[in-house]
BAVEX-61914 format. One line per 3 residues: their letters; for each residue z, x, y of C-alpha. Coordinates in Angstrom, 2 decimals. Layout:
<rs>
a	Z:X:Y; ...;
</rs>
This chain:
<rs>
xxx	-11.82:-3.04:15.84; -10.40:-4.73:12.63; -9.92:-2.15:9.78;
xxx	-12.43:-1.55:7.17; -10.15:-1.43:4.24; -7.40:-3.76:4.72;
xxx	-6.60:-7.54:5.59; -3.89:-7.52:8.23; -2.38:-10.99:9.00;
xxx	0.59:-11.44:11.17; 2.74:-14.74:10.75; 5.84:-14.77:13.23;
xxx	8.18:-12.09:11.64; 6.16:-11.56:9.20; 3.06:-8.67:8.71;
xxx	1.02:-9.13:5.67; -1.40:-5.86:4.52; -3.57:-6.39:1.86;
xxx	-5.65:-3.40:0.22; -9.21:-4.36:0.67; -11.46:-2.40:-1.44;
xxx	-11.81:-4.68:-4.22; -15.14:-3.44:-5.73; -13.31:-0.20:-6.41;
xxx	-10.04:-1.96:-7.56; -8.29:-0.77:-3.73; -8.87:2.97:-4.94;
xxx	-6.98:4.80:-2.09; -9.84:6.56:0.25; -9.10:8.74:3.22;
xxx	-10.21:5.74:5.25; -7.55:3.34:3.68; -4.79:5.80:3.92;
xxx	-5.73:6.68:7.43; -5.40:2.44:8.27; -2.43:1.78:6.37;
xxx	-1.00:4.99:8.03; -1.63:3.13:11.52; -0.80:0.11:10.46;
xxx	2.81:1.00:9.57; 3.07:2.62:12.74; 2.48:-0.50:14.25;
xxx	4.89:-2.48:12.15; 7.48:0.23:13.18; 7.11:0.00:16.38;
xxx	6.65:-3.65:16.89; 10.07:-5.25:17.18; 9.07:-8.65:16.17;
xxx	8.00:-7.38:12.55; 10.97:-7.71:10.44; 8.76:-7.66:6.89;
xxx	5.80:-5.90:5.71; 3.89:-7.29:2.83; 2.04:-5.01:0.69;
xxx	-1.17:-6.93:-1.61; -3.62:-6.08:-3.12; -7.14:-8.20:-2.99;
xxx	-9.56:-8.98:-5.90; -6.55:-9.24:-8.06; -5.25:-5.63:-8.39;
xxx	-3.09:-4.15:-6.65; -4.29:-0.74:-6.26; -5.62:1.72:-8.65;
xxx	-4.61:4.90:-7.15; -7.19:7.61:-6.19; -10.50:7.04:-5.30;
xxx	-11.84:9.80:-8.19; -15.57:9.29:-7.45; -14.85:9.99:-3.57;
xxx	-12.86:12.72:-4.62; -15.52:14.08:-6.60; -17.92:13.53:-4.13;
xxx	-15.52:15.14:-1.06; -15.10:18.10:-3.56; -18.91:18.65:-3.33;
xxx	-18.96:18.69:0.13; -15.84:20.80:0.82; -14.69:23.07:-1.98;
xxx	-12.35:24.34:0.21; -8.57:24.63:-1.35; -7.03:23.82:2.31;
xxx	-9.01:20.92:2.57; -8.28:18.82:-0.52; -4.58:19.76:0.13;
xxx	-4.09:18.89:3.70; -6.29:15.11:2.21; -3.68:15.28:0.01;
xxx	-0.82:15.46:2.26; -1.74:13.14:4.25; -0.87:10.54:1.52;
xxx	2.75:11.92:0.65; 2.86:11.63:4.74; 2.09:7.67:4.89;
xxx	4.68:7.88:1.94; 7.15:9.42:4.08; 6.59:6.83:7.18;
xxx	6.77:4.02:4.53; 9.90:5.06:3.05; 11.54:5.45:6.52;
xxx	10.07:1.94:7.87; 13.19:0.53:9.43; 12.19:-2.73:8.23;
xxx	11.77:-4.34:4.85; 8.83:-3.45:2.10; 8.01:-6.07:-0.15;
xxx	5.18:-5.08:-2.32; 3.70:-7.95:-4.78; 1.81:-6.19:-7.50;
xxx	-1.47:-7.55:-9.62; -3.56:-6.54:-12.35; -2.85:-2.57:-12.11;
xxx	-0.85:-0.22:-10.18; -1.99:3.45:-11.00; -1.30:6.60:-9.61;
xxx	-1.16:6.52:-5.62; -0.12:2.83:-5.86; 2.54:3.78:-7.87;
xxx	4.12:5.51:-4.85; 3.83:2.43:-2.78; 6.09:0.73:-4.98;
xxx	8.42:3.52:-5.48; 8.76:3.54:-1.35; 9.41:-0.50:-1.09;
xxx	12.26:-2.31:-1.03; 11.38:-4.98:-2.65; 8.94:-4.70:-5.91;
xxx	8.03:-7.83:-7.29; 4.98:-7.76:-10.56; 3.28:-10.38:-12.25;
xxx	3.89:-9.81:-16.09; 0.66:-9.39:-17.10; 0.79:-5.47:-14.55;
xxx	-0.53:-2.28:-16.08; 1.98:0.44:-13.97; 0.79:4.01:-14.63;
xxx	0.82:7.67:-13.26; -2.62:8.56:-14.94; -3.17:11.69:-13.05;
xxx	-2.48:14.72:-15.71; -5.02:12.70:-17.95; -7.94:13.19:-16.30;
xxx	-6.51:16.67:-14.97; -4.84:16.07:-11.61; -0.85:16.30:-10.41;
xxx	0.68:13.51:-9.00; 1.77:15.40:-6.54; 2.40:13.37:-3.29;
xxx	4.05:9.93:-5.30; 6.27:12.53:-7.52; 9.34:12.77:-5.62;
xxx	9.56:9.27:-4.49; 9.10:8.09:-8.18; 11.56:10.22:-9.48;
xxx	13.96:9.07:-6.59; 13.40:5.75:-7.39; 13.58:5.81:-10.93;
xxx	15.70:8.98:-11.89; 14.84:12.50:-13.18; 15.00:11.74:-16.82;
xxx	12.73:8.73:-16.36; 10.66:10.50:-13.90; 10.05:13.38:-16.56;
xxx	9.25:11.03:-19.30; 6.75:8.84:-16.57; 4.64:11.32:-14.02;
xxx	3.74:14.48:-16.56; 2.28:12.57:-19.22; -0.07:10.00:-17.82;
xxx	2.11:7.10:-19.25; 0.95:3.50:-18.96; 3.75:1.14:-18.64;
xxx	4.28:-2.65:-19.37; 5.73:-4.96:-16.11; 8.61:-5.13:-18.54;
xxx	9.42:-1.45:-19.12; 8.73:-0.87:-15.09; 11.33:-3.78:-14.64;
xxx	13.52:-2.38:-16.89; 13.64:1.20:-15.31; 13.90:-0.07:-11.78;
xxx	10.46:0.60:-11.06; 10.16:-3.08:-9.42; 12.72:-5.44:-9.01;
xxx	11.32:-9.21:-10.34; 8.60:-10.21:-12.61; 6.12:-13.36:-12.19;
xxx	4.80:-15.67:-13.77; 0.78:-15.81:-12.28; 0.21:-15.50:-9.01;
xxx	1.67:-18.76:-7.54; 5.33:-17.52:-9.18; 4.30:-14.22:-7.73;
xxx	3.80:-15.44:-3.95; 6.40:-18.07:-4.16; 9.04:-15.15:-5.32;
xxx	7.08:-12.99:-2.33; 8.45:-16.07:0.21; 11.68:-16.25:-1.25;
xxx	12.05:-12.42:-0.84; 10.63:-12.67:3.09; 13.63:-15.69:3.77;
xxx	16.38:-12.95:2.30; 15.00:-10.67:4.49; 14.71:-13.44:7.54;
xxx	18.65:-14.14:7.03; 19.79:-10.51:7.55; 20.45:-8.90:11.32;
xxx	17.78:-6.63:11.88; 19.14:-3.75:12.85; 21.80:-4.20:9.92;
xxx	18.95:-3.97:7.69; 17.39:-0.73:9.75; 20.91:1.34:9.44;
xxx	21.67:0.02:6.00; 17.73:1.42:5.01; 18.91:4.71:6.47;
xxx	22.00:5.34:5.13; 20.91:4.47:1.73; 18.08:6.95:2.44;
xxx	20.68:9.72:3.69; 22.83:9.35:0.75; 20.14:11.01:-1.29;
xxx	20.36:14.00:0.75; 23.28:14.45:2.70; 26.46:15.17:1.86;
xxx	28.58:12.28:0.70; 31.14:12.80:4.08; 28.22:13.26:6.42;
xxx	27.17:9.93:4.91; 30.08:8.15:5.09; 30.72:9.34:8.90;
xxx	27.60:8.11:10.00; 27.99:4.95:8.28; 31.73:4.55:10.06;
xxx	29.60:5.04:12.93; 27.19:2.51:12.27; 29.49:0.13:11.47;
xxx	31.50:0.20:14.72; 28.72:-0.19:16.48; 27.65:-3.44:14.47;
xxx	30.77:-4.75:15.40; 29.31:-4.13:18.99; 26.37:-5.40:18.49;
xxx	24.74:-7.67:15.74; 27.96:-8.37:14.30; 28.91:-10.66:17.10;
xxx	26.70:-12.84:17.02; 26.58:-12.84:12.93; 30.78:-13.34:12.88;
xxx	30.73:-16.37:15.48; 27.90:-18.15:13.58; 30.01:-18.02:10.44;
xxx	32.86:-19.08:12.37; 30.85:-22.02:13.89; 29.03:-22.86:10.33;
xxx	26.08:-22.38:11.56; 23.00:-19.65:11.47; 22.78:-17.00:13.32;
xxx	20.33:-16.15:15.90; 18.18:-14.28:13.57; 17.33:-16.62:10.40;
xxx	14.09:-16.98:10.09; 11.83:-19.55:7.93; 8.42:-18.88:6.52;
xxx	6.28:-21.28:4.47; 3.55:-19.32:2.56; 2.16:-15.73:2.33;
</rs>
């Protein structure tokens, strides 16, 4: 049964999700994090996916919370446990996003607010059309961002991350770009999608397990210790030479591309 809240299309390499709740501006409900949850289990464990691309339809990205479900679930079940284990669930499909051995490459519309904040901060690749609103408007209306809070402050620093989350700050695509919220900024959506297929071909040109270790050491370094780190990467690396590496150092040798290169034409 195709999902009720996103578009999935799958092009070679390539797995496109787009956030499909465009009357509500992709709102995040328990039903779309529940589908985007399974869908990145799929993409993990599919090893022809080398890219996911994160959209949004309607021409927003996502607007974060759905706060009229949330009122509404809060009607039905007061209950402390349950609005935090909904909760969780969230910071969970943060967690599996974040550890996706494959790339994240997030093109960003119109708004990203709140929850869709933390799907940028957990992509590799964040690329917004100029004209983005990027907020964490939770403390305004009362709430804690309290699932996207310790991937935005990884991605963007403490002292940015204080200034950002608390205060239910609204910034431009060119403050974002400048604090390493995304990475690139567009010019309308055909810059946006044409800088979406340029990012895919990077991707496309790199060995895919190179990328998978290189994701997880990067990810390590931000909590273990800096030998443990650089063991595991010595580790990794011999192995490459094993493995990927082979292949990668003949085709140089030969001027030509590797195995692995990829081509896409559109998103």
């Amino acid at each position: 049964m195709p999902p009720e809240t996103l578009i999935l299309a799958r092009s070679g390499p390539v797995l496109k999700i787009t956030l499909n709740r465009p009357d509500a501006r992709n709102a995040l409900s328990p039903r779309m994090v529940e589908e985007l949850t399974d869908a990145i289990a799929h993409a993990e464990g599919d090893p022809a996916v080398r890219a996911v691309v994160l959209m949004g339809a309607g021409g927003t990205f996502c607007a974060g919370g759905d706060l009229k479900g949330m009122r509404e679930r809060g009607a039905a079940h007061p209950d402390r446990e349950t609005a935090a284990a909904a909760n969780r669930r969230y910071g969970a499909l943060l967690e599996a996003i974040d550890a996706l051995p494959k790339a994240v490459i997030t093109l960003i519309e119109g708004a990203a607010m709140g929850g869709g904040v933390g799907l940028l901060a957990v992509s590799d690749w964040a690329i917004a059309e100029r004209s983005v609103q990027i907020g964490t408007p939770e403390a305004t209306v009362g709430l804690v961002p309290a699932q996207i809070a310790p991937f935005v402050a990884a991605r963007v620093g403490y002292g940015a991350a204080r200034r950002l989350a608390p205060f239910g700050l609204r910034l431009s695509a060119e403050e974002a770009h400048r604090i390493g919220l995304v990475h690139e900024l567009a010019d309308g959506r055909a810059d946006l999608l044409a800088r979406g297929v340029a990012a895919v071909e990077q991707v496309l040109r790199c060995a895919p397990q190179a990328v998978a270790e290189t994701k997880r050491l990067l990810r390590a370094s931000l909590r273990e210790p800096v030998g443990a780190t650089l063991d595991a990467g010595a580790r990794a690396f011999a192995a490459a030479l094993a493995g990927e590496a082979r292949e990668g150092i003949a085709a140089f040798l030969e001027r030509r591309k590797p195995a692995w290169v990829e081509k896409i034409e559109t998103l």
